[in-house]
TORDOLO-906467 format. One record per residue: residue in three letters; x, z, y of N, C-alpha, C in turn. Coordinates in Angstrom, 2 decimals. Layout:
{ALA; {X; Z; Y}; {X; Z; Y}; {X; Z; Y}},
...
END
This chain:
{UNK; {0.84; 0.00; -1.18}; {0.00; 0.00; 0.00}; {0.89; 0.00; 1.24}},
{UNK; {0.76; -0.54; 2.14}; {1.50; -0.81; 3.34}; {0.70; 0.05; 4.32}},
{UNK; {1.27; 0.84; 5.11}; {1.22; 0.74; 6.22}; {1.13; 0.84; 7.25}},
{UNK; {0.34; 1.51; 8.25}; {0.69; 0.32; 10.16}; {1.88; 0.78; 10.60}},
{UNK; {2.72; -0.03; 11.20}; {3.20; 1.27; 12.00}; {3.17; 1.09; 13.45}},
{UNK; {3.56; 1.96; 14.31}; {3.59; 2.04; 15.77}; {4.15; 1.00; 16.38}},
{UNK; {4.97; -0.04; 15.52}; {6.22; -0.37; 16.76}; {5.35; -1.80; 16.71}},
{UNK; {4.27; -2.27; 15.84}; {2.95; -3.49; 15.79}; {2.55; -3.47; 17.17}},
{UNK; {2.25; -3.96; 18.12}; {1.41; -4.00; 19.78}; {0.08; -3.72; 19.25}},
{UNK; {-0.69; -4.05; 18.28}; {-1.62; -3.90; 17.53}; {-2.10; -2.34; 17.40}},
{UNK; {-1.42; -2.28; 16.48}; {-1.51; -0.62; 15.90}; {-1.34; 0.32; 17.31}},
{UNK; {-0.17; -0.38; 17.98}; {0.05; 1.15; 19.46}; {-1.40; 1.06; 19.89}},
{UNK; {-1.73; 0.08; 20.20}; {-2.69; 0.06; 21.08}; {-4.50; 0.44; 20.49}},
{UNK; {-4.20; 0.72; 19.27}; {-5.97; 1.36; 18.77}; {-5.25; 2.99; 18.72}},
{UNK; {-4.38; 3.08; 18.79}; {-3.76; 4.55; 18.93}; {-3.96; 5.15; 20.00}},
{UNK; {-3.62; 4.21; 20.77}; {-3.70; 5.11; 22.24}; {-5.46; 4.83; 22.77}},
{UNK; {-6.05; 4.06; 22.15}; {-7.44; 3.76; 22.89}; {-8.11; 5.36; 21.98}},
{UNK; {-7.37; 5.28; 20.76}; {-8.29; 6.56; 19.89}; {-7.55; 7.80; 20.34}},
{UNK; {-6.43; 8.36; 21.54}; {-6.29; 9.59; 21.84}; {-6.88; 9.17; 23.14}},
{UNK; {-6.96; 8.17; 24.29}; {-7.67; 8.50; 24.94}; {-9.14; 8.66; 25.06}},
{UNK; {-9.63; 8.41; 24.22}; {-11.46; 8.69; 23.76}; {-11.63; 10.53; 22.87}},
{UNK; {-10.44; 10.98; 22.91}; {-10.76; 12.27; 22.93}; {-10.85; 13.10; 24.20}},
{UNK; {-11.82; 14.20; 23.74}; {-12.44; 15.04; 24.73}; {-12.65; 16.33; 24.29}},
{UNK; {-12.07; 17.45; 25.18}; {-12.52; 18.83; 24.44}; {-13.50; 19.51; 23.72}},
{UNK; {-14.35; 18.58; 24.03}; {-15.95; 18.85; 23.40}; {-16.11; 17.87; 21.86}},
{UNK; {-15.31; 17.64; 21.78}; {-15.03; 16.72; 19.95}; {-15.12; 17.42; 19.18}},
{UNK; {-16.34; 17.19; 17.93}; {-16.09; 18.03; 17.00}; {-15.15; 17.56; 16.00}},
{UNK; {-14.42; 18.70; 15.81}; {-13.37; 18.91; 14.27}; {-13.36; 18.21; 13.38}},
{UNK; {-12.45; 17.19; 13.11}; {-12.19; 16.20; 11.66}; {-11.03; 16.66; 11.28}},
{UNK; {-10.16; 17.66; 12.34}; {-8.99; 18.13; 11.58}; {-8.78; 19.26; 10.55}},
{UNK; {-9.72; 19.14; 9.57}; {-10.27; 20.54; 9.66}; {-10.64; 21.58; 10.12}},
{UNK; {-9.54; 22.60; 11.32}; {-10.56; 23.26; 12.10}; {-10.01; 23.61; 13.24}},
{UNK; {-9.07; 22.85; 13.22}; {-7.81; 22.38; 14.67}; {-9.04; 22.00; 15.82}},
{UNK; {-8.43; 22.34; 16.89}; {-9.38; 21.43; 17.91}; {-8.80; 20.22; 18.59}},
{UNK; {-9.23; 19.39; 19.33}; {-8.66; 18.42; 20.07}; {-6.81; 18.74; 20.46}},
{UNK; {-7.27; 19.99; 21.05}; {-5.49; 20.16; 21.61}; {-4.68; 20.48; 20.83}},
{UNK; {-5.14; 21.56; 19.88}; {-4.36; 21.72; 18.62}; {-3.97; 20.73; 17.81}},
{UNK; {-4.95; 19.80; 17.54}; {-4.50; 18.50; 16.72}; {-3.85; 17.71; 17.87}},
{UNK; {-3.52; 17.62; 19.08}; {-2.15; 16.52; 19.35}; {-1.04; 17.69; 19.60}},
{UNK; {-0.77; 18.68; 19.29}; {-0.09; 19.66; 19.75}; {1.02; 19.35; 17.89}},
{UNK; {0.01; 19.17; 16.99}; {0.29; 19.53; 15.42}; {0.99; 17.78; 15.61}},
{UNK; {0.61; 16.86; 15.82}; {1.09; 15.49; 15.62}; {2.74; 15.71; 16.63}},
{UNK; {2.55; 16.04; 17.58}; {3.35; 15.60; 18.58}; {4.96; 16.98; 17.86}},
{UNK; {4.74; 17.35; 16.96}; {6.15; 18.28; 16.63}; {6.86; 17.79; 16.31}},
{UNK; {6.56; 16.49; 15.50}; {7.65; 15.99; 14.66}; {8.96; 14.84; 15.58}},
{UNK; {7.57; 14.48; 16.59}; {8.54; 13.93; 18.09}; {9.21; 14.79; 18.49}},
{UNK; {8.74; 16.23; 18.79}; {9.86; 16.93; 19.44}; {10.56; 17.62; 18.52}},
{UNK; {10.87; 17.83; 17.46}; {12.20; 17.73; 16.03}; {12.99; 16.65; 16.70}},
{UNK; {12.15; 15.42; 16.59}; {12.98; 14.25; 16.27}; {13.89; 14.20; 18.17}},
{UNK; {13.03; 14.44; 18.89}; {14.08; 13.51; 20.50}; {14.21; 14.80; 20.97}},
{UNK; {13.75; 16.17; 21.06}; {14.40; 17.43; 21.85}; {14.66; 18.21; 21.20}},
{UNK; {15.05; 17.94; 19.65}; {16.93; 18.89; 19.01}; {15.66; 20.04; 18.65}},
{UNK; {14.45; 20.29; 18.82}; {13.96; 21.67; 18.70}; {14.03; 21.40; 17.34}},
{UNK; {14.41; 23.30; 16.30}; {14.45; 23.53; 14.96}; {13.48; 24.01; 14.95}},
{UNK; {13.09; 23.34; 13.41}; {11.86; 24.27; 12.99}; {11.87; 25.66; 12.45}},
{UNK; {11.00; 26.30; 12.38}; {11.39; 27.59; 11.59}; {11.30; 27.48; 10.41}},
{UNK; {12.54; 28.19; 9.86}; {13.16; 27.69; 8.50}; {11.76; 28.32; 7.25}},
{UNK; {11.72; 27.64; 6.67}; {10.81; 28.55; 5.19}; {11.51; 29.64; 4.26}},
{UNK; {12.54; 29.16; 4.18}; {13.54; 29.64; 3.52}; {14.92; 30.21; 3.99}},
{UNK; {15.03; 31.56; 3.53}; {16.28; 32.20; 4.10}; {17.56; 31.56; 3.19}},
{UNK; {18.61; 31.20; 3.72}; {20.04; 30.39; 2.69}; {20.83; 31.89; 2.87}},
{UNK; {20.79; 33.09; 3.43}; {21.83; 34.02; 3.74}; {22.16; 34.53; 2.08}},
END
């Protein structure tokens, strides 16, 4: 199974039409995240990836 990814003009662009058609008053498909919580939960792995932030480890290595 393939697929979309972001870097398609295609794909960016039903992405960004589907975060800007959210609204605080949306009910829950994230299970029970709300609007802000669910781009708060997407947007970590950007800031791992471009502002160096560590995650908190699961596991102690000491």
């Amino acid at each position: 199974m393939d697929f979309p990814t972001i870097f398609d003009k295609e794909v960016t662009a039903e992405l960004i039409r589907r975060i800007d058609s959210l609204t605080p008053s949306i009910q829950p498909q994230w299970r029970k995240m709300s609007v802000a919580q669910m781009l708060a939960h997407c947007n970590v792995a950007y800031e791992i990836a471009y502002e160096k932030i560590i995650p908190n480890p699961i596991f102690s290595w000491d």
